[in-house]
N, C-alpha and C positions, 0 to 999 in steps of 0.2 A: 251152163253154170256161170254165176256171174261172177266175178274176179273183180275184189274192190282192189282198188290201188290205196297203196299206203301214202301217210307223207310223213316222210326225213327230215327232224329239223337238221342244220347243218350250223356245226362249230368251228370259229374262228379263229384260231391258235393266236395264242400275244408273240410277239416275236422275244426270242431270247434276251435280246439287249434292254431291250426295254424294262423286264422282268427282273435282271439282273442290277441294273440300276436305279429303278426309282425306288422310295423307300419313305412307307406310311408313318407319318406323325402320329404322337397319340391323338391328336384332334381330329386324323382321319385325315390330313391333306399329304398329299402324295410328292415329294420334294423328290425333284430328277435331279441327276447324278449334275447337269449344267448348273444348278443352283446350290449345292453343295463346294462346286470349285468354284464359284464366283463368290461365296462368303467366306472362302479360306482365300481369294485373293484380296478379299477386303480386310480383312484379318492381318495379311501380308500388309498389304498399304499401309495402313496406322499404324501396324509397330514401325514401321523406313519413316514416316513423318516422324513419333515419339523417341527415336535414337539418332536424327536428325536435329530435332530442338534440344536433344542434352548434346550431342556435340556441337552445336551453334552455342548454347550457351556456357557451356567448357573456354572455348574459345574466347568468349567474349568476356569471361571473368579474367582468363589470361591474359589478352589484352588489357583491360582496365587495368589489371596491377602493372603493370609494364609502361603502361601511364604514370601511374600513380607513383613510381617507382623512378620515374623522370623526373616528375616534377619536387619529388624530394630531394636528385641530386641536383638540379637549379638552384633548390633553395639554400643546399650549402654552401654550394660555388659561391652563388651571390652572397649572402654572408660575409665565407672567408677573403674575398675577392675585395670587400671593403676594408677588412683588416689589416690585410697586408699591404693596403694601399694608402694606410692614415700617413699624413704627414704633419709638419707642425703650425703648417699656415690653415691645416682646415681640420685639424684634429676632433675639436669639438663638434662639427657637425659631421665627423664619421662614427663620433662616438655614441653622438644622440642617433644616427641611424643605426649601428648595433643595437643600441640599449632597445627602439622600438622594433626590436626583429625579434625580441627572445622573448621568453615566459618561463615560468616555475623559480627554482633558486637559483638559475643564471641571471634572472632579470630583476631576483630581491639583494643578489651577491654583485651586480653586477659591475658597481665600482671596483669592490676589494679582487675580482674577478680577471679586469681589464687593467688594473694598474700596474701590472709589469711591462706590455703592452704600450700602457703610454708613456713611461719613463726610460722605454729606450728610445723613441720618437724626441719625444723633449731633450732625453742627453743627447742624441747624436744632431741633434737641429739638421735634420738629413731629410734631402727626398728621395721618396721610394714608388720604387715602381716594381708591381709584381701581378704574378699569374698562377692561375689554379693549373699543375698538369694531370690532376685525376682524381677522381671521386670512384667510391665504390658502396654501396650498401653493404655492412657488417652482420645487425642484426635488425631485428623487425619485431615490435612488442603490440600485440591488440589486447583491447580490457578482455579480459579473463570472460569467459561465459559460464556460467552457472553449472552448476550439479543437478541435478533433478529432486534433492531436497534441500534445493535453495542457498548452501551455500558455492562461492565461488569459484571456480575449476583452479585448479595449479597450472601457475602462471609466470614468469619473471614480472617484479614489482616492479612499476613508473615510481618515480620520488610521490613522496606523500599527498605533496601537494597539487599533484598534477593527475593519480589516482580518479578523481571523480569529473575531469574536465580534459583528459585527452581520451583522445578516439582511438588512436595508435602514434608508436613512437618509433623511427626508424632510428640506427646507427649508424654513421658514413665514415666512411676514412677518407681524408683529404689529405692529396700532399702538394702541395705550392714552393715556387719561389719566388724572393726577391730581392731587388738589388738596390742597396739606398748609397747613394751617392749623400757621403760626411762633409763635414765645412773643411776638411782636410785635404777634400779633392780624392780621394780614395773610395773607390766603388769596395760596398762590401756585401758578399752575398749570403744569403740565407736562407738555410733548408727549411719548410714547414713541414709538419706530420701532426695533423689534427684529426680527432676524434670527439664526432659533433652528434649530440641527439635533435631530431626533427621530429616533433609533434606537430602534429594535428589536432586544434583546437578550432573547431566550430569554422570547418572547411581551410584555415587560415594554417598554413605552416609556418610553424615557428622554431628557434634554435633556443632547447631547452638547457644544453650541455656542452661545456666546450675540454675539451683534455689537450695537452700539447703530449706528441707521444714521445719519449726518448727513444 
C-alpha cells in the first residue's frame, strides 16, 4: 500500500510587539509606534520654538519701552536743566532754546508761559547755577485705538491740538535745584517741582506742558 505523504504549509506568527504597535492608516500605510513618537516630538519642538518667540518678543517690547521711557526722562532733564540755568547775560538764547523744544499750547502760550520765569532772572540780575536731582514718569497717554464700530476707545484726552499729531504723551515729575547768586552777594536757593508733558511728534520729543507744582 502506498502512503502518500502530505505537505504542511507552515505559519509564521507576527511577533507581539509588532502587532501591538503599528497601526493601519485609512490609506492602508502602516505607521509604527517609532513614527508616532517622532511626530509628537515634532509637535513638542514647535510649540518650545512658538513660546520661545513670544517670550523673546515679551521681552523685547519690555525693553523698548524702558528705552523709550529713558529717553523721555533725558528730554525733560535737558529741558528743565536750561531753565533753571537762564541767566541775564544769555537769557534770550535759553529762551529761544525752550521755545524750540516744546509744541501744542506751551509753544503758542509760550511767552505769557515763561514770563514769571524771566522776570525773576531780570530782577535779581543773578547768576544761577542749577541741577535736575530726579525725574520720574507720572503718567503715559497713547491715541486711543478704535472700537470695532469705528468709534474711539475711552482714553485720557492730549489738548486739542495735539489730538491728531502726537503719537503718545508722557508725564514726568521733575525736581531740581538752584542757587543764583544776587548783585547783593547773597546766594539764594530754590526748590523746583515741575510737572512736564513729553510728546512725541513724528519720532521728535517735545515738552508740550509745564506745571510748577506747590
Amino acid at each position: 500500500m502506498t502512503r502518500r505523504a502530505g505537505r504542511l504549509g507552515t505559519l509564521t506568527a507576527m511577533p507581539d510587539d509588532q502587532r501591538d504597535d503599528d497601526v493601519t492608516s485609512d490609506d492602508g500605510r502602516v505607521i509604527s509606534g517609532f513614527g508616532i513618537g517622532s511626530a509628537a516630538l515634532g509637535l513638542l519642538a514647535v510649540a518650545a520654538v512658538v513660546l520661545a518667540l513670544i517670550i523673546w518678543a515679551g521681552h523685547k517690547s519690555d525693553a523698548d519701552e524702558r528705552l523709550y521711557q529713558t529717553e523721555v526722562l533725558d528730554a525733560a532733564a535737558d529741558w528743565t536743566t536750561v531753565l533753571i540755568n537762564m541767566n541775564k547775560d544769555g537769557i534770550d538764547a535759553s529762551l529761544q532754546k525752550l521755545h524750540d523744544g516744546t509744541v501744542g499750547e506751551l509753544n503758542n502760550e509760550f511767552e505769557s508761559v515763561l514770563e514769571p520765569y524771566k522776570k525773576v532772572v531780570q530782577t535779581l540780575q543773578s547768576r544761577t547755577r542749577g541741577q535736575v536731582d530726579s525725574v520720574a514718569v507720572e503718567a503715559i497717554y497713547h491715541r486711543p485705538q478704535t472700537l470695532p464700530d469705528g468709534r474711539p476707545a475711552p482714553a485720557p484726552s492730549p489738548q486739542p491740538a495735539l489730538e491728531e499729531m502726537v503719537e503718545r504723551t508722557d508725564t514726568v515729575m521733575v525736581v531740581a535745584t538752584s542757587i543764583s547768586d544776587s548783585i547783593d552777594g547773597k546766594p539764594q536757593t530754590v526748590r523746583w517741582n515741575l510737572r512736564l508733558d513729553v510728546s512725541d511728534v513724528d519720532g521728535k520729543l517735545l515738552i508740550s506742558r509745564l506745571e510748577q507744582v506747590r
